[in-house]
DOVO-266813 format. One record per residue (C-alpha): residue number from 0; residue in one letter; x, y, z. Coordinates in steps of 0.2 Angstrom, whole numbers, plus 5000, padded with zeros to 4 digits. Example, Ala and Ser with C-alpha at 12.3 -4.5 7.8 and 13.67 -1.06 7.14 Angstrom:
BEGIN
n res u v w
0 a 5062 4978 5039 .
1 s 5068 4995 5036 .
//
This chain:
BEGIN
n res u v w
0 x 4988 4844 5025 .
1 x 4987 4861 5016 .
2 x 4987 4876 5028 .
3 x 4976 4893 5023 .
4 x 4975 4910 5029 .
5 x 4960 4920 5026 .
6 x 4969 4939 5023 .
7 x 4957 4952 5027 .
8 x 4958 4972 5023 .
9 x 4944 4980 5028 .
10 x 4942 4999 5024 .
11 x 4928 5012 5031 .
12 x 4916 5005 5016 .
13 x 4923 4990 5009 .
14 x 4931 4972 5015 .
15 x 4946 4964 5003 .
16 x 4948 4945 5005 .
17 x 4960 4932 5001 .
18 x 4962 4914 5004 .
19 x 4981 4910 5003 .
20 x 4992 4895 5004 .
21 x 5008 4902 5015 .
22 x 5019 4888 5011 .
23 x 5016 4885 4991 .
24 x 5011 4906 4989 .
25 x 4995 4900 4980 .
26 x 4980 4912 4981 .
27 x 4964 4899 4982 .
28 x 4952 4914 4983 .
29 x 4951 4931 4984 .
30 x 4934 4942 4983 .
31 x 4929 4959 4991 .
32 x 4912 4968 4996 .
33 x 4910 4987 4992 .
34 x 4899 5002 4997 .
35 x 4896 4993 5013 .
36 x 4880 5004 5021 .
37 x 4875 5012 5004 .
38 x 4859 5008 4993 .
39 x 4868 4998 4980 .
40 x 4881 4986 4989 .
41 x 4889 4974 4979 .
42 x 4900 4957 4982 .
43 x 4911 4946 4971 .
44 x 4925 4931 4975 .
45 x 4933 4920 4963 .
46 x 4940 4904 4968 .
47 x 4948 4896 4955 .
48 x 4938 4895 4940 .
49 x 4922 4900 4948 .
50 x 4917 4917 4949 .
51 x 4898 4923 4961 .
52 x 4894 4939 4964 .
53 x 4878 4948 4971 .
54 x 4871 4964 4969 .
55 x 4865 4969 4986 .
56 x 4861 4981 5002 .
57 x 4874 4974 5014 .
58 x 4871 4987 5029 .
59 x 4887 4985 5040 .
60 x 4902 4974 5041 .
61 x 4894 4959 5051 .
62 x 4884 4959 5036 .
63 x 4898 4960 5023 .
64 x 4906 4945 5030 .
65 x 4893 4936 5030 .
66 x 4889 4936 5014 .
67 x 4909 4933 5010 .
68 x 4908 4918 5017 .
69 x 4890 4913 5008 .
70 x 4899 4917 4992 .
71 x 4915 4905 5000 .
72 x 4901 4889 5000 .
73 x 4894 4895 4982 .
74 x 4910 4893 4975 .
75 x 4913 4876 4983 .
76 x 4926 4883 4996 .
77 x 4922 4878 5010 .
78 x 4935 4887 5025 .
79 x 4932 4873 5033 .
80 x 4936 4860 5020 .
81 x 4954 4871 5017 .
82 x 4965 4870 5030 .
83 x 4960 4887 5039 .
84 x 4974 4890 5052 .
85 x 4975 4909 5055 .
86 x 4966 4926 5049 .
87 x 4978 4938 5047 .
88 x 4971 4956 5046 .
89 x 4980 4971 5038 .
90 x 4981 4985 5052 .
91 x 4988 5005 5045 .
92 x 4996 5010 5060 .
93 x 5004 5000 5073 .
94 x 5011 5017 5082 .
95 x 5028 5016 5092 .
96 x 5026 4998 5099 .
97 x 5015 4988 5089 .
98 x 5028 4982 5072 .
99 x 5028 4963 5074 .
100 x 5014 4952 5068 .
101 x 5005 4950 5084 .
102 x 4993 4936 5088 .
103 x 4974 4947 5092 .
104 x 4966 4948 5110 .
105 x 4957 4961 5116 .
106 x 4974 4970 5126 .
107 x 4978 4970 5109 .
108 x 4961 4979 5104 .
109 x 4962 4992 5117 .
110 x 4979 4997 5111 .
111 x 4973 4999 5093 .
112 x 4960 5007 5099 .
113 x 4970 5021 5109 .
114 x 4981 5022 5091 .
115 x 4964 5026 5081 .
116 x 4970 5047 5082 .
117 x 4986 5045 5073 .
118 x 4977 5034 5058 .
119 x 4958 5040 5060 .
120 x 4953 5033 5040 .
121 x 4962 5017 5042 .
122 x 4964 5010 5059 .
123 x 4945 5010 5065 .
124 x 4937 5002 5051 .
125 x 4953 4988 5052 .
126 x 4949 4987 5071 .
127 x 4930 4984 5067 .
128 x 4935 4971 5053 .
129 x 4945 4960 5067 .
130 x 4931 4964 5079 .
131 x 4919 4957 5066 .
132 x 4930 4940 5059 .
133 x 4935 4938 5079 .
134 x 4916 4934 5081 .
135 x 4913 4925 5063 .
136 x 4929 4915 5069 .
137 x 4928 4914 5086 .
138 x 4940 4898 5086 .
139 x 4955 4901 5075 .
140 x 4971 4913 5078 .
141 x 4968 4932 5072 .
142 x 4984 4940 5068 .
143 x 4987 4958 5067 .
144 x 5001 4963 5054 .
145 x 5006 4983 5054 .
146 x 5010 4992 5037 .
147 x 5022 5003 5048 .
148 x 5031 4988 5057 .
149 x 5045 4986 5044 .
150 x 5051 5005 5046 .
151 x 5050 5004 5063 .
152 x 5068 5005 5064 .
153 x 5072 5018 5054 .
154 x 5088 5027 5057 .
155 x 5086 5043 5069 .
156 x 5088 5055 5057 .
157 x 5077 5049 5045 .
158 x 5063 5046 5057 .
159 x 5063 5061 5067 .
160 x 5055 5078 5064 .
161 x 5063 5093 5066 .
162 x 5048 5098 5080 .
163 x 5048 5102 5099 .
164 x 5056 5084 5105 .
165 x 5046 5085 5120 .
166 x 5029 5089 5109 .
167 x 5035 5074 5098 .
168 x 5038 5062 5113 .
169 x 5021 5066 5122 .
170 x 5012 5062 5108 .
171 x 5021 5050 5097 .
172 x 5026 5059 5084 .
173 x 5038 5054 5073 .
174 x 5040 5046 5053 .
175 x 5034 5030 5053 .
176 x 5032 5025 5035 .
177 x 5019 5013 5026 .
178 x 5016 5000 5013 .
179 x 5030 4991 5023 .
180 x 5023 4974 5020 .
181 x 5025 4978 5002 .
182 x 5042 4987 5001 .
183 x 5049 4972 5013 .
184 x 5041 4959 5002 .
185 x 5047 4969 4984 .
186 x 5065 4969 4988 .
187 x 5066 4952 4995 .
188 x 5058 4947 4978 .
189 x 5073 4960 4969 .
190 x 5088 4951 4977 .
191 x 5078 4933 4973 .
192 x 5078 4938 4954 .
193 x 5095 4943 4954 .
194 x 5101 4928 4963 .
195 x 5110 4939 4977 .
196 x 5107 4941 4996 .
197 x 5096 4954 5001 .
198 x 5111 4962 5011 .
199 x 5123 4964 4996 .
200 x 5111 4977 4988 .
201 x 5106 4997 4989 .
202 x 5089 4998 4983 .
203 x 5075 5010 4978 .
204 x 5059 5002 4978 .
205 x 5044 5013 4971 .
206 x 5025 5006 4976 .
207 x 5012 5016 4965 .
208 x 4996 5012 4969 .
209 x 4983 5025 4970 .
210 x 4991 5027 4989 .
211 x 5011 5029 4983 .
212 x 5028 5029 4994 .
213 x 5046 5027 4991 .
214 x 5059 5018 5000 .
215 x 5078 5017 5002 .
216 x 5087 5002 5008 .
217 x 5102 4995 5013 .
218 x 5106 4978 5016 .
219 x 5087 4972 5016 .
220 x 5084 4987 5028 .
221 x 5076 5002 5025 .
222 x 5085 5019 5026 .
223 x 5071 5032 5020 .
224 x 5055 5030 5016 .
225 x 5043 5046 5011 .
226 x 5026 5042 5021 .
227 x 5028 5048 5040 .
228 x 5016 5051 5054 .
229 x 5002 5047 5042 .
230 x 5001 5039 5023 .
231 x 4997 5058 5018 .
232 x 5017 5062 5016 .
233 x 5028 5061 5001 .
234 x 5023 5056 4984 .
235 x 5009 5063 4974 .
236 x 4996 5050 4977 .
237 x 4979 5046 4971 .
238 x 4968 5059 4979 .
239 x 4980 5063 4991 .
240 x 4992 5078 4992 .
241 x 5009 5068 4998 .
242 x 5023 5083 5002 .
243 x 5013 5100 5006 .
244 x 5017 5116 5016 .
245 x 5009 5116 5034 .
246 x 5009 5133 5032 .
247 x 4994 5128 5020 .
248 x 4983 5119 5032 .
249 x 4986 5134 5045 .
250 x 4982 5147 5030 .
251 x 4964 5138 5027 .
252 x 4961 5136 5043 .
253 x 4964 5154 5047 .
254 x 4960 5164 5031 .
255 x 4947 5152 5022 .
256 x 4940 5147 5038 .
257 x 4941 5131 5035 .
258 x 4939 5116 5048 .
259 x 4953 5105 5054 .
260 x 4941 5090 5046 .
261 x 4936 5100 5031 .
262 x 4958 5104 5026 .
263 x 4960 5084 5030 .
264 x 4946 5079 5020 .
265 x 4950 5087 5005 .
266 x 4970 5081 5008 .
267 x 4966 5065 5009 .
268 x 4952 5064 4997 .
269 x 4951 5080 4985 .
270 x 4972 5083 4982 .
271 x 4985 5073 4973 .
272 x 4979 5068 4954 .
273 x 4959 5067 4955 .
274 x 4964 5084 4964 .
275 x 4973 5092 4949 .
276 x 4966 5082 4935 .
277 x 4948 5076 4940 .
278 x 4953 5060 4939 .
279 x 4963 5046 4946 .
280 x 4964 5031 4936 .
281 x 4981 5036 4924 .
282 x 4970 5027 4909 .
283 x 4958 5040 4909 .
284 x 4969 5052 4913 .
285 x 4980 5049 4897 .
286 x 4964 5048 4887 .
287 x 4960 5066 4892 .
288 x 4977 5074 4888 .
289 x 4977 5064 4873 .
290 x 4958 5069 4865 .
291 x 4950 5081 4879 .
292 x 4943 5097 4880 .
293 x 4955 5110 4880 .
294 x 4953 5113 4899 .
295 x 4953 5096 4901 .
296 x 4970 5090 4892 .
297 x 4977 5105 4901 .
298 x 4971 5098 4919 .
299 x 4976 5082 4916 .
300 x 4993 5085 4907 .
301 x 4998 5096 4924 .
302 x 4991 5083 4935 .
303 x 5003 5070 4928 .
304 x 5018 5084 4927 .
305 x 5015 5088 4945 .
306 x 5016 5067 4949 .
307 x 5030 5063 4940 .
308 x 5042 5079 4945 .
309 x 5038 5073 4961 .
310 x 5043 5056 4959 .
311 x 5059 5061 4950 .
312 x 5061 5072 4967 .
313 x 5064 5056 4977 .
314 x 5073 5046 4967 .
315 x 5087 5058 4968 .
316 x 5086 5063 4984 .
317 x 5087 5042 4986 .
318 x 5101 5039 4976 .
319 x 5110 5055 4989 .
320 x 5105 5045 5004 .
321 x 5111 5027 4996 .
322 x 5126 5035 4987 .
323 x 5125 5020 4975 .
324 x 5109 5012 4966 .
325 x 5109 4993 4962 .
326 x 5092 4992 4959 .
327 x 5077 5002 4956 .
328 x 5060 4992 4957 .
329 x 5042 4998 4953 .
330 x 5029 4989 4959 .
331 x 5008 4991 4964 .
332 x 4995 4997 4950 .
333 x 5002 5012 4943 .
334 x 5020 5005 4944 .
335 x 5018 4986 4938 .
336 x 5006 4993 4923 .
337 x 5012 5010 4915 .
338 x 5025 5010 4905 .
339 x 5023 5028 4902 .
340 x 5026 5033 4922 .
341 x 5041 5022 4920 .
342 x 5050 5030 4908 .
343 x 5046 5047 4913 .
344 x 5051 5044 4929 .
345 x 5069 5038 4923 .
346 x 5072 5049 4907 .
347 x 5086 5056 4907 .
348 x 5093 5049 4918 .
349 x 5110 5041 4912 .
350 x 5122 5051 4919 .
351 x 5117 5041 4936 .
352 x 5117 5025 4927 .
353 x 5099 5024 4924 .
354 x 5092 5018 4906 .
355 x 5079 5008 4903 .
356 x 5077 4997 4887 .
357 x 5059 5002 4879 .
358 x 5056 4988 4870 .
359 x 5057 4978 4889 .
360 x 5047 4993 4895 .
361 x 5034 4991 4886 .
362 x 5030 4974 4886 .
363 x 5015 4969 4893 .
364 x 5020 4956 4903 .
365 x 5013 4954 4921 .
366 x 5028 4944 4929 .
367 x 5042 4950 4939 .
368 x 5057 4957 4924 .
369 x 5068 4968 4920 .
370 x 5066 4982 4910 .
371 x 5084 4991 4909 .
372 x 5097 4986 4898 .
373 x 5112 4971 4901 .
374 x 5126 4980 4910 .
375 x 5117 4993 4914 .
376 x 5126 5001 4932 .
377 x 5108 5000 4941 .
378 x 5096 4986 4936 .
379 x 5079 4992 4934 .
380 x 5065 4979 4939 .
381 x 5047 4976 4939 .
382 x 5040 4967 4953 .
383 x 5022 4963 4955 .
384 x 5018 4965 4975 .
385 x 5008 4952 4983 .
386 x 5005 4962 5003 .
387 x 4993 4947 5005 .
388 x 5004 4935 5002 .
389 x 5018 4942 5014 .
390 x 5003 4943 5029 .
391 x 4998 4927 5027 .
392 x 5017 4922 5028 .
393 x 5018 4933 5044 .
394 x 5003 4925 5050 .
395 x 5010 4908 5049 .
396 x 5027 4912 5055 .
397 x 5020 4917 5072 .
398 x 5008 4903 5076 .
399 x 5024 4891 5071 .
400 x 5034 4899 5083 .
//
């Protein structure tokens, strides 16, 4: 018989869901509901060639599942009629301890709960989102699966900051890293293309979503990666800041008299491209600097500058950690669709034994390719991530074993 696992990401306003097959990789559903609590909610799920939606107030997340699962029996998908064997829920921040897939119980809650400081946008709402299916689905396995958990073993000296070690002890400070489900999944689907083992590559892997981090690994483990504590470090991202002076947030703090939540909330939310440009979607962004106002093509043409010098940043300091390059894989939104990201990111770039071949670059295709030339000393690939995927896989891995 067929076995499912409902994959649920549940942010502070929203709740992304996906039916999965684990064993085939199929995706039998996948919806979400947004502006969870506001006036105009609004909820969607296509499962196969049906597609329902509703336009409606949903005031919390108890709610927002509920009407997931209606739209699940409009559809005609049933849960109960496919197989349902686990819910695996996508949880930020699994702190020092938590980074295998772990089956939910309320020990398990508390501990998340005690966590919530050093992830306060992402790991409440999650926690609330288990707490919610837990009681939706009160009979079948709920499995936590952290985005830290596949840099939990990064070497010393990429992982540790330069602080009081003492400080850093008491209160768990240290780099932690994100999107690890992705990264982990990315260059295992790299050394599939190629038709190597994992362990005979050094790799780059690039996930550019609107949240973006890098990562360097070595024989199928990571060496580097630029998020740390929280998924505010490193690249330029979206709306957040990445790399930035502490000295900054002291200065706003002191001098502009800023609040601690005010400086985070523009960092997180008010920085990185919409920060610079006014805008985060790369579409709209390209549009401006190709037909805006004068202001405006000036905003957004340093708004992309400032992204891509930083992405260019990484990659070499990557290619000193790795010493040698194999491959170098963009994935997520941004890196799976722009060609123009890609080939600024890499001009240039020869000397190191970068090219890309533009014709291959600038195919629209959506499956996993390459886009450098034969016999080029570092393969460049595009992979298309699939984190729901790999959690459901996780998911079903633990209840087997």
């Amino acid at each position: 018989m067929t076995r499912t696992v409902l994959v649920l990401n549940s942010g502070s306003s929203s709740v992304k869901l996906q039916l999965v097959e684990p064993d085939s990789g199929a995706s039998l559903a996948e919806g979400i509901v947004e502006r969870i609590g506001e006036d105009s909610s609004s909820a969607g799920l296509t499962a196969g060639q049906t597609t329902v939606s509703r336009d409606q107030r949903v005031a919390d997340h108890d709610e927002a599942l509920r009407v997931a699962f209606e739209l699940f029996e409009e559809a005609g998908a049933r849960l109960e009629d496919l197989g349902l064997v686990a819910v695996g829920h996508r949880v930020v921040h699994g702190g020092p301890d938590l980074y295998r897939p772990t089956v939910v119980d309320d020990a398990l809650i508390e501990r998340l709960e005690e966590l919530a400081p050093l992830a306060p946008l992402h790991n409440p709402p999650a926690i609330l989102g288990i707490e919610v299916a837990r009681k939706a689905l009160p009979d079948i396995p709920h499995v936590a699966v952290f985005d830290t958990a596949f840099f939990h073993d990064l070497p010393p000296a990429a992982a540790t900051y330069a602080i009081d070690h003492e400080i850093a002890a008491r209160w768990n400070i240290r780099r932690y890293g994100f999107h690890g489900t992705s990264h982990q999944y990315v260059s295992e689907q790299a050394a599939a293309f190629l038709a190597v083992p994992p362990e005979s590559l050094s790799q780059i892997v690039l996930h550019l979503g609107n949240g973006a981090s890098a990562s360097a690994i070595v024989g199928g483990r990571p060496v580097e990666t630029s998020m740390g504590l929280t998924p505010m470090e490193g690249l330029v991202m979206g709306t957040r800041s990445g790399d930035i002076d502490p000295g900054v947030i002291t200065y706003l703090w002191r001098t502009a008299g800023m609040s601690v939540e005010d400086i985070e909330s523009m960092l997180n939310r008010r920085s990185g491209v919409r920060g610079l440009g006014g805008e985060v979607d790369f579409r709209v962004l390209r549009r401006q600097i190709e037909s805006g106002s004068e202001s405006g093509r000036a905003a957004a043409q340093l708004a992309y500058d400032v992204y891509i010098h930083r992405l260019r940043k990484y990659i070499g300091a990557y290619f000193a950690v790795l010493g040698t390059v194999d491959v170098i894989t963009f994935t997520a939104g941004v890196g799976e669709n722009d060609a123009a990201v890609r080939r600024d990111a890499l001009s240039g770039l020869a000397a190191f034994g970068i090219e890309l071949d533009e014709h291959l670059n600038e195919s629209p295709a959506r499956a996993a390719r390459r886009i450098s030339p034969d016999g080029s000393p570092t393969t460049v690939l595009v992979i298309p991530t699939n984190e729901e995927l790999a959690i459901a896989r996780a998911c079903a891995q633990v209840l087997g074993s």
